[in-house]
N, C-alpha and C positions, 0 to 999 in steps of 0.2 A: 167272389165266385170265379173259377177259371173256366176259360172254354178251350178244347181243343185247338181250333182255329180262328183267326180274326182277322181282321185287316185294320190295319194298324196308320194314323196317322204321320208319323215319323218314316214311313216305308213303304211307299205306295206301290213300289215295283211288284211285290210277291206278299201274301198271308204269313203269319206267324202262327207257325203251331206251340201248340204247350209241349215243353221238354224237360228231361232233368237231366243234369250231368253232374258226376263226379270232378270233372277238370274245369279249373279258375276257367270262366271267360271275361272278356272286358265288358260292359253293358254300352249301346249306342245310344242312347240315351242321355243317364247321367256320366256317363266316362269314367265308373267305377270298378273296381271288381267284383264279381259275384263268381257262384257257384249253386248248384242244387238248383235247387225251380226257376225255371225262364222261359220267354218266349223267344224262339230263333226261327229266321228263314234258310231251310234247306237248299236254300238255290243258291245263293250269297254271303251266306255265316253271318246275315244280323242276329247280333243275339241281346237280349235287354231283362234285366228285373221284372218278377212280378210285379211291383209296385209300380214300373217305369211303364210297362205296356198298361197298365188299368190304372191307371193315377185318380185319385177323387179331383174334384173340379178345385177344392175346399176343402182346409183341414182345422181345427183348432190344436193345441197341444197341451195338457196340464200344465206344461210347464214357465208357457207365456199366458197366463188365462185372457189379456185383452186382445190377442192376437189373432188374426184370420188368413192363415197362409193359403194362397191362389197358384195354383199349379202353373207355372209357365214351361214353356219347352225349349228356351234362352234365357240366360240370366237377364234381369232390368240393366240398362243404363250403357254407360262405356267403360264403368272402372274395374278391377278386378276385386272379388265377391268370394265369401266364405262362406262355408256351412258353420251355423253357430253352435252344430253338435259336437263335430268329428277338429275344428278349426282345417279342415281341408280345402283348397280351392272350387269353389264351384263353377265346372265345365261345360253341363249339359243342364238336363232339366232339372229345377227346383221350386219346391216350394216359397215364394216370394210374401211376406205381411208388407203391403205397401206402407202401413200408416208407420211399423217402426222402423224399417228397413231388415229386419231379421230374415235369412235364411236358411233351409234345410235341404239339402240333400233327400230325393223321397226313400231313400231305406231308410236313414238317418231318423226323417219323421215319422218312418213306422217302426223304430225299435219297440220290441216289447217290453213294457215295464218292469217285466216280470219272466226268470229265466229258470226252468225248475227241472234238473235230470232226476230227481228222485234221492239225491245226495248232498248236492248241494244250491239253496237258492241264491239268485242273484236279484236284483232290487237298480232299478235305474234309478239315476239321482243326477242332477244339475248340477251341485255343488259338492265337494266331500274335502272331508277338512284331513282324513288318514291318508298317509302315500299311495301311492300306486307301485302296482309290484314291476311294473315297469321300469319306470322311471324316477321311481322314489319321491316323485314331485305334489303337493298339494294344488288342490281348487283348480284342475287349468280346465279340460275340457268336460262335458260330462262324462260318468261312470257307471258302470257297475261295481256295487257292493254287493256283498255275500250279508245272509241275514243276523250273523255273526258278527258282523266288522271287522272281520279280521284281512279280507281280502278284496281290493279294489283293482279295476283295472282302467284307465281311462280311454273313452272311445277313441280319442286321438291316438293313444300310442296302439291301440290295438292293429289302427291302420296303419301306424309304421313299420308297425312288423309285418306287413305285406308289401310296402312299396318297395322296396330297394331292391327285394328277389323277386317282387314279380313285375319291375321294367320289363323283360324283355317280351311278358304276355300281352302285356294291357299297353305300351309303348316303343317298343323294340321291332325287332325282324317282321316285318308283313307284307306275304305277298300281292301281284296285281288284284287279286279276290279277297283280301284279307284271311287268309286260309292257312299261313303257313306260320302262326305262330307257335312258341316254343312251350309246348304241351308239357314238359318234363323239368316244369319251373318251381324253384323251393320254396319254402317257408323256413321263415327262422327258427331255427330250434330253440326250448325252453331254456338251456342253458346257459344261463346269464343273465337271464330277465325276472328273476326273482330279485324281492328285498334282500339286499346282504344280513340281516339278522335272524337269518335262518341258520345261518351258522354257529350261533349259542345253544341252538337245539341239541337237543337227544339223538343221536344217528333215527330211531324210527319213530320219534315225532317228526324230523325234517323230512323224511322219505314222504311222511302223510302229508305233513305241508306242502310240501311240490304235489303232490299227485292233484291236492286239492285246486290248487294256485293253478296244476295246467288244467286243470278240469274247466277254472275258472276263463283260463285264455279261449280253450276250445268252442265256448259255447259265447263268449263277447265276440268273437272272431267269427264264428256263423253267423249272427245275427247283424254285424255288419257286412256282411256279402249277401245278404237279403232271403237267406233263408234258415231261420234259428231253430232248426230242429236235432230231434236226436240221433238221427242218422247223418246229416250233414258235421254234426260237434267231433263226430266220429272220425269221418274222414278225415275233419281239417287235425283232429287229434295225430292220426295217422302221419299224414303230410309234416305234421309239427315234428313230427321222432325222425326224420330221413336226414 
């Protein structure tokens, strides 16, 4: 349930109202990038994930069934800590299972299992043994597959394709309010990040394979920035062509 406004344990200075935006922010939070639904203070430019401003106390996931992840708002311990989704570092808050040490990232723990524009489904999985159109690599992090098999993308690479152009949003130029970052930040374009064996194709089967494959990027790519909908697949589709 979202509320317009709240007050927010991470931010005691000023409420956080509910907002949406089209342009990347960083999340205060988990120290991620998002876009689309957030809560932000207008006094300050905090801005955080849905998930990060209303976190459950408690989560289990299919995917660990004996696991019980506890929401902290600092990683445990002193040593440096990964999400066991994305294999990202984990900065800010996460989800922690004390008894096996595993953690999640809270977008991360709430990917949906299930990604569906009308065209094509995607399906999360822990394990997938086909490449990725990424990286061409097997088994590393988890994925989305299409319900076909023909198209995987892993959550790790999906978030590589955001880090490297979007340093300068989420860690680059920030002024003394945190206010001055660089709004007019890219994304990777799809070109290059398909399987090379699209090129034994048919000129308009390849054209449909890509269109499919960025369909696929667009919608792994929302739903890790914390909001997997079909208006946001759009934009970051948008962003993805520039």
């Amino acid at each position: 349930m979202e509320f317009n406004e709240i007050s927010h344990f991470s931010h005691h200075e000023h409420e956080l109202k509910y907002n949406h935006t089209n342009t990347p922010f960083k999340c205060d939070g988990c120290k991620e990038a998002g876009i689309g639904s957030n809560y932000k203070c207008t006094t300050c430019n905090h801005n955080s994930h849905i998930h990060c401003t209303l976190p459950s106390p408690s989560i289990t996931h299919t995917f660990y069934p004996k696991c019980t992840f506890q929401f902290l708002p600092t990683p445990p311990g002193s040593l440096p800590r990964y999400c066991n989704a994305c294999e990202k570092d984990i900065l800010g808050f996460v989800y922690h299972c004390k008894s096996c040490g595993f953690d999640l990232h809270p977008c991360c723990a709430k990917l949906p299992t299930m990604l569906d524009d009308g065209e094509v489904k995607l399906y999360l999985c822990r394990k997938v043994r086909s490449a990725c159109h990424r990286c061409g690599g097997k088994g590393r992090s988890w994925s989305y597959r299409s319900m076909c098999k023909k198209y995987n993308l892993h959550v790790a690479c999906a978030k590589e394709m955001l880090v490297e152009s979007w340093d300068d949003i989420c860690y680059g130029e920030v002024g003394m309010y945190g206010q001055s970052w660089k709004v007019e930040t890219k994304i990777p374009s799809l070109r290059g990040t398909l399987i090379k064996s699209y090129h034994k194709k048919s000129k308009g089967k390849m054209k449909k394979c890509c269109q499919i494959a960025g369909l696929v990027v667009q919608f792994v790519i929302s739903a890790v920035l914390g909001d997997p909908t079909t208006l946001i697949a759009g934009i970051v589709g948008a962003l993805l062509s520039k």
